[in-house]
N, C-alpha and C positions, 0 to 999 in steps of 0.2 A: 345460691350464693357460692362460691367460687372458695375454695378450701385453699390452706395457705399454701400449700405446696404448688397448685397451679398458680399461685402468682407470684412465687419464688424462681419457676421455672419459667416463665413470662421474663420477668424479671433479668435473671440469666440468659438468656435467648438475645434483649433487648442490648445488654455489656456486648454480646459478643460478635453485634452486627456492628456495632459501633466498634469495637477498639481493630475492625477490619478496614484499612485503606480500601477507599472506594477511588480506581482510577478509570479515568475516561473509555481506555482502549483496551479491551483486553488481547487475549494472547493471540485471538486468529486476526485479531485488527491489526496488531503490529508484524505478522506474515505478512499478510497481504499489503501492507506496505511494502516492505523488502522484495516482496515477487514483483508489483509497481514501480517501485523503483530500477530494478535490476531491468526490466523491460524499457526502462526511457532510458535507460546508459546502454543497452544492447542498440537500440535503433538510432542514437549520436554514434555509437560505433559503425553502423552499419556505412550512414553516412559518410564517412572519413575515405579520404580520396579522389581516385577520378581525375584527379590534374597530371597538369604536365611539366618534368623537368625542363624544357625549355619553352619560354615565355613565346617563340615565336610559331611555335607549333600547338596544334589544335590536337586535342585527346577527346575523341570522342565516347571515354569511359564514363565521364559524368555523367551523361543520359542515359546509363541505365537500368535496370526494374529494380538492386538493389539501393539505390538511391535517390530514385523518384519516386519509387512507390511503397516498397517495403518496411525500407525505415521511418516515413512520416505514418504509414500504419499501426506501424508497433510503438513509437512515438506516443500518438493519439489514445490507442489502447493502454496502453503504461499510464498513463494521467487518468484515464476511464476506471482503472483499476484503482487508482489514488484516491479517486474523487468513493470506490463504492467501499473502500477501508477505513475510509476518515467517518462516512456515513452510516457503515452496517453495527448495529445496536446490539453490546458482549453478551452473550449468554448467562454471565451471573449477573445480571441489572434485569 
């Protein structure tokens, strides 16, 4: 039979998970967002350019590796990243 003090302390234990906000994301989930994020605004960055001041002139700076390749990379990866911050499960839950 269970003496009163372990169910006082049962008891206590029970007030004190409760009166704790239990939120969805914790602290390394909401990094890893921000690192996700900063990554999809760095490859729109990378993006940016390549044209030409005059319309009747051909730049052939848009075709290349940083803007066909790099940035829909880091793009892709920044979301990949989002998608495993929203998903990965806080260490105190």
């Amino acid at each position: 039979m269970a003496s009163k003090n372990d169910k006082t302390a049962q008891a206590d234990k029970k007030v004190s998970t409760e009166s704790q906000p239990m939120f969805a994301f914790g602290k390394e989930n909401y990094r890893l967002l921000l690192i996700g994020l900063a990554v999809i605004v760095l490859g729109f960055i990378l993006m940016i350019g390549g044209g030409s001041d005059d319309p009747n002139k051909f730049n052939d700076a848009i075709f290349n590796f940083q803007r066909l390749t790099l940035a829909p990379i880091l793009i892709l990866g920044g979301y990949v990243i989002e998608i495993f911050a929203i998903m990965k499960k806080p260490k105190n839950q």
